[in-house]
N, CA and C atoms as a LAMMPS dump frame, in Angstrom:
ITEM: TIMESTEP
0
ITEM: NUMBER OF ATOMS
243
ITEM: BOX BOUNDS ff ff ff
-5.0000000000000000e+02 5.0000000000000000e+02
-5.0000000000000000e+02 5.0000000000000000e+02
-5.0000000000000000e+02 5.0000000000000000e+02
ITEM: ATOMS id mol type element x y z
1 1 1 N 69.503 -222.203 168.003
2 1 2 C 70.223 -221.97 166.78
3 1 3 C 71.565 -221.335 167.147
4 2 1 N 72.686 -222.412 166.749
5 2 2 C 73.877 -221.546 167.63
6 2 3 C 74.701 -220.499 166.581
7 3 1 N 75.373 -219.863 166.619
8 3 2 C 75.618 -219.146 165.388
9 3 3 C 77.433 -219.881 165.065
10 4 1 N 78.319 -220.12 164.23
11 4 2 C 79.206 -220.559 164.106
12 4 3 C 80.188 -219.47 164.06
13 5 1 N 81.304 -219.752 164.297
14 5 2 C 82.65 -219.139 164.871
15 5 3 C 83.215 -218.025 164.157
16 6 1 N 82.863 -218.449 162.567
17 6 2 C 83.168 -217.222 161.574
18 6 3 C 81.757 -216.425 161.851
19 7 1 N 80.491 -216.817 161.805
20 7 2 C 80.014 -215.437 162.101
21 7 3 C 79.929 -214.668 162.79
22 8 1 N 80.279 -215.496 164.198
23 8 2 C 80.072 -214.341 165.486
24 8 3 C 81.211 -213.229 165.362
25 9 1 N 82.79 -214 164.806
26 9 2 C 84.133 -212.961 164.847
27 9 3 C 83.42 -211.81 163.458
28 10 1 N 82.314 -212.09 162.52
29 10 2 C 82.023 -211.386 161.354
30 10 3 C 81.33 -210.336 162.281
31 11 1 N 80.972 -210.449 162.843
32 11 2 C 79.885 -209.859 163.507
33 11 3 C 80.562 -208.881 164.555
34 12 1 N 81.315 -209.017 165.308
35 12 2 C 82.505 -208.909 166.431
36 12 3 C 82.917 -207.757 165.577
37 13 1 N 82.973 -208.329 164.064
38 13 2 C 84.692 -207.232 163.511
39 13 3 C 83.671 -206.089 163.21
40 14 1 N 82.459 -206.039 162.59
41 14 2 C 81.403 -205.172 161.917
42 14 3 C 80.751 -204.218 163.05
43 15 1 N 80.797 -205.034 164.179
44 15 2 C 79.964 -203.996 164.917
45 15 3 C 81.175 -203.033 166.026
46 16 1 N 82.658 -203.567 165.783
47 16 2 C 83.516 -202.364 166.573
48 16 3 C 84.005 -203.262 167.953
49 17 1 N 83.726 -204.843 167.679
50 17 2 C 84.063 -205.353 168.989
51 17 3 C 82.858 -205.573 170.075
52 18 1 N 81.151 -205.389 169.743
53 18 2 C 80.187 -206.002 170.369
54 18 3 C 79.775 -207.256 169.742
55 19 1 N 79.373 -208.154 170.843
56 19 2 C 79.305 -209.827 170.605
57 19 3 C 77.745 -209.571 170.375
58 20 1 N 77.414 -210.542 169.693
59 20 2 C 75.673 -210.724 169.617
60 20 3 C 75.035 -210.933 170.341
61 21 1 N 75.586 -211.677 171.571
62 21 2 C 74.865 -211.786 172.63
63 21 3 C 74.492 -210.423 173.768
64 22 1 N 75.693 -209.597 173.52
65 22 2 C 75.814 -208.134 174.178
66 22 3 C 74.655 -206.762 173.279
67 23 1 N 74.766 -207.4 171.961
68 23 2 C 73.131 -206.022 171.482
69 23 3 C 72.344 -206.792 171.713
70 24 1 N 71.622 -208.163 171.682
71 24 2 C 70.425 -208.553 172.011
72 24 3 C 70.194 -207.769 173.448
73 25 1 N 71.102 -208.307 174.447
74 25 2 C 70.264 -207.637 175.427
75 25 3 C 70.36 -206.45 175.746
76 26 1 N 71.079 -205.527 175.453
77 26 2 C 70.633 -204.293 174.672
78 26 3 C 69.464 -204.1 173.779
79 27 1 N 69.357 -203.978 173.557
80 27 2 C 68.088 -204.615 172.537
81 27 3 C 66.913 -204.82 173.391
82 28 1 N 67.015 -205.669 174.236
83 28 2 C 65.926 -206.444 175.386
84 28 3 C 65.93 -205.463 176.244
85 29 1 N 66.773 -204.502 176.896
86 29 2 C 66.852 -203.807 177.898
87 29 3 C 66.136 -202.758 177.292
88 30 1 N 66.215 -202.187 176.269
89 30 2 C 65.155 -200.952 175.759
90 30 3 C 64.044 -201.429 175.141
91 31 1 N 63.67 -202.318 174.866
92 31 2 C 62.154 -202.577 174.53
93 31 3 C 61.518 -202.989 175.901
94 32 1 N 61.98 -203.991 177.143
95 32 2 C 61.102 -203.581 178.234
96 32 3 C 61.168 -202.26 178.686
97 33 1 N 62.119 -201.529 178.652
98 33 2 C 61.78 -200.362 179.073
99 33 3 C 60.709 -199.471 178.324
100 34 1 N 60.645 -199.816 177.033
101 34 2 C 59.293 -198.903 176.578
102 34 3 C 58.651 -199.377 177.062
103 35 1 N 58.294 -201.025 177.372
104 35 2 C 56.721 -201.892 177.844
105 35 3 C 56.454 -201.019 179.299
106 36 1 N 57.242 -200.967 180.117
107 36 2 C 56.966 -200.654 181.181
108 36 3 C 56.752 -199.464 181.119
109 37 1 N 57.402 -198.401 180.749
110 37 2 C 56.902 -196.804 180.748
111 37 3 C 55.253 -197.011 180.167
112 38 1 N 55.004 -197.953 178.986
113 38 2 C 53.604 -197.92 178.71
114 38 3 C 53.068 -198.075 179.472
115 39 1 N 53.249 -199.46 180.703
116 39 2 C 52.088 -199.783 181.489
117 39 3 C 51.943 -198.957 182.239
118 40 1 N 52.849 -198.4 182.584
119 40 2 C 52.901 -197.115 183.732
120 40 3 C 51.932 -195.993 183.369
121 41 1 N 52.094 -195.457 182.094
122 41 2 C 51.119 -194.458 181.53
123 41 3 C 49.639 -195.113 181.263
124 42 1 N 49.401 -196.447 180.821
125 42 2 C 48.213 -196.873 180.995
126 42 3 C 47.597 -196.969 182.686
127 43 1 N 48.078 -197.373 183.471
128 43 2 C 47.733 -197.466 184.592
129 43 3 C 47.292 -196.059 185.161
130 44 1 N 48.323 -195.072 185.34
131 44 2 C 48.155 -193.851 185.204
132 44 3 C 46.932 -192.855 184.757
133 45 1 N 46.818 -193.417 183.242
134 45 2 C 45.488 -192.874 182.758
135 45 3 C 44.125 -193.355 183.084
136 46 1 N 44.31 -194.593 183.489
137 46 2 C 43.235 -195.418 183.69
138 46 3 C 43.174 -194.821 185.78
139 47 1 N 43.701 -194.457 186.365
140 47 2 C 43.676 -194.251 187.404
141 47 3 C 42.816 -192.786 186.968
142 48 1 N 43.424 -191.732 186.7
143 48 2 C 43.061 -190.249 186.769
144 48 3 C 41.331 -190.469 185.752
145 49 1 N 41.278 -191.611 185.286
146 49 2 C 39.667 -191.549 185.161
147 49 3 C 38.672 -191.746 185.46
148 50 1 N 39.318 -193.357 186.654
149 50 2 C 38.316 -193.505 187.894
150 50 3 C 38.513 -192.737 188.617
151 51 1 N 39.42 -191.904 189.02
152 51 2 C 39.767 -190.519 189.908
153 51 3 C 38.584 -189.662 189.91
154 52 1 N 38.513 -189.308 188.282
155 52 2 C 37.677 -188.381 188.051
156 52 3 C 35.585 -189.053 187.501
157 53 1 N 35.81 -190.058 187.916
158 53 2 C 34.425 -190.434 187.89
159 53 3 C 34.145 -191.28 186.096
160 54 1 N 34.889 -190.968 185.339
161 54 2 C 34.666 -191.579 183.822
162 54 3 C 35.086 -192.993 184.103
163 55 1 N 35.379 -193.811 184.688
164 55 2 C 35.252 -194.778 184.724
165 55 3 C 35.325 -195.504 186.278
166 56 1 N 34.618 -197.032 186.481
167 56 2 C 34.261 -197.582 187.421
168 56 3 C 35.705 -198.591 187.876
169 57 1 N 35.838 -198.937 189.413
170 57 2 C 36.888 -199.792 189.524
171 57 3 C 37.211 -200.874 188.743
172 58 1 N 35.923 -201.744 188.018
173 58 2 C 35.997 -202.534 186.982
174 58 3 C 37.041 -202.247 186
175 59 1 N 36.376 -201.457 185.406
176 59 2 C 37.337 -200.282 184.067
177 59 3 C 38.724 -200.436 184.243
178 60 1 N 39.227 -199.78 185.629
179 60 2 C 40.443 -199.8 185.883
180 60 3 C 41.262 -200.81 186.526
181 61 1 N 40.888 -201.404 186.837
182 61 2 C 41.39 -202.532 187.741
183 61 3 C 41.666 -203.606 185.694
184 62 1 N 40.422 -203.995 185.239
185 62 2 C 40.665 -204.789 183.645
186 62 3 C 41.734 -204.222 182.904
187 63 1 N 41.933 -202.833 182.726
188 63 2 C 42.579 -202.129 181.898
189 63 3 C 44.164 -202.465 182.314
190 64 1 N 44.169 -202.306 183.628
191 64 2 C 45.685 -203.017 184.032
192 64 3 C 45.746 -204.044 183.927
193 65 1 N 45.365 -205.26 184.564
194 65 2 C 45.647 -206.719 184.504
195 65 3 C 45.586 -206.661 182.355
196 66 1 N 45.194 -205.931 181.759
197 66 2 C 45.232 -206.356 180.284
198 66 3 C 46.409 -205.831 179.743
199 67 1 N 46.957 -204.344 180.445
200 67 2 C 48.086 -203.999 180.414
201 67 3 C 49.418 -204.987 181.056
202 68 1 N 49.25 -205.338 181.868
203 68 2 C 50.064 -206.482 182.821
204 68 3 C 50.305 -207.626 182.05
205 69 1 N 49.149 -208.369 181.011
206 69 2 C 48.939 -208.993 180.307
207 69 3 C 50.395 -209.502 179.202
208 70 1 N 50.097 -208.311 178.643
209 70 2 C 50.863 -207.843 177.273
210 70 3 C 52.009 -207.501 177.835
211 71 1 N 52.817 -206.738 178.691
212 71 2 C 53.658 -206.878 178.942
213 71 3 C 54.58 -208.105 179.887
214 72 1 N 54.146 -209.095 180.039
215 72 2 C 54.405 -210.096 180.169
216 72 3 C 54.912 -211.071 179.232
217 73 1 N 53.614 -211.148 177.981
218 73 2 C 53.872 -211.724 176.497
219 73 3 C 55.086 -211.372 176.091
220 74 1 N 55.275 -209.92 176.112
221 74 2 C 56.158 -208.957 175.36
222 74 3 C 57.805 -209.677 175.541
223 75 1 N 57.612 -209.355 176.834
224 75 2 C 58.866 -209.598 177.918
225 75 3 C 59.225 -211.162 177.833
226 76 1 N 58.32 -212.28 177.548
227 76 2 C 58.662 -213.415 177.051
228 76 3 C 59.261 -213.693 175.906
229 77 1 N 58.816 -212.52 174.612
230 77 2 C 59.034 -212.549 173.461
231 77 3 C 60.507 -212.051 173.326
232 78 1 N 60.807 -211.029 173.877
233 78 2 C 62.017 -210.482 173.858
234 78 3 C 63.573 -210.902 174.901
235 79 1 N 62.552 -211.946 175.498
236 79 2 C 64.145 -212.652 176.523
237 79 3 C 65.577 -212.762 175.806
238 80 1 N 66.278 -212.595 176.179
239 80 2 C 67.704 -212.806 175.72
240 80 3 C 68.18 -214.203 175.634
241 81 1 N 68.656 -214.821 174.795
242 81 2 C 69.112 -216.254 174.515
243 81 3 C 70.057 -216.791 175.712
C-alpha cells in the first residue's frame, strides 16, 4: 500500500520533518526491544527455577523455545516496510 505524495509531505509537515518510513522503524526498534528484554526475563526466571529445583530441564528448556516462539511472530509482525 504505497502512500501518495500529498500524504507523505502531510505527514512530513505534522510530524516536524519525520518521514513515515523513519517512525515505523522507530516504532519497530522499541517494540523488539520490549520482546527481547521479555525473553530475557522469561529465560531468566525460568533458569533461577530449575536452579532452584521448582522446575525440571523440560520446564525450562519449553518455556524458552515458547518464548523464542513469540518473539519471532512478534518481530515478523512488526518488520518495517
Amino acid at each position: 500500500m504505497a502512500l501518495e505524495a500529498d500524504q507523505v509531505a502531510a505527514f512530513v509537515t505534522g510530524s516536524g520533518g519525520l518521514a513515515p518510513a523513519q517512525l515505523w522503524l522507530a516504532v519497530a526498534m522499541i517494540a523488539m526491544s520490549c520482546v527481547l528484554l521479555w525473553l530475557a526475563w522469561v529465560a531468566f526466571g525460568h533458569f533461577r527455577a530449575w536452579r532452584d529445583g521448582q522446575a525440571d530441564g523440560f520446564d525450562f528448556l519449553w518455556a524458552i523455545i515458547r518464548a523464542a516462539v513469540w518473539a519471532l511472530v512478534l518481530g515478523s509482525v512488526v518488520t518495517p516496510p
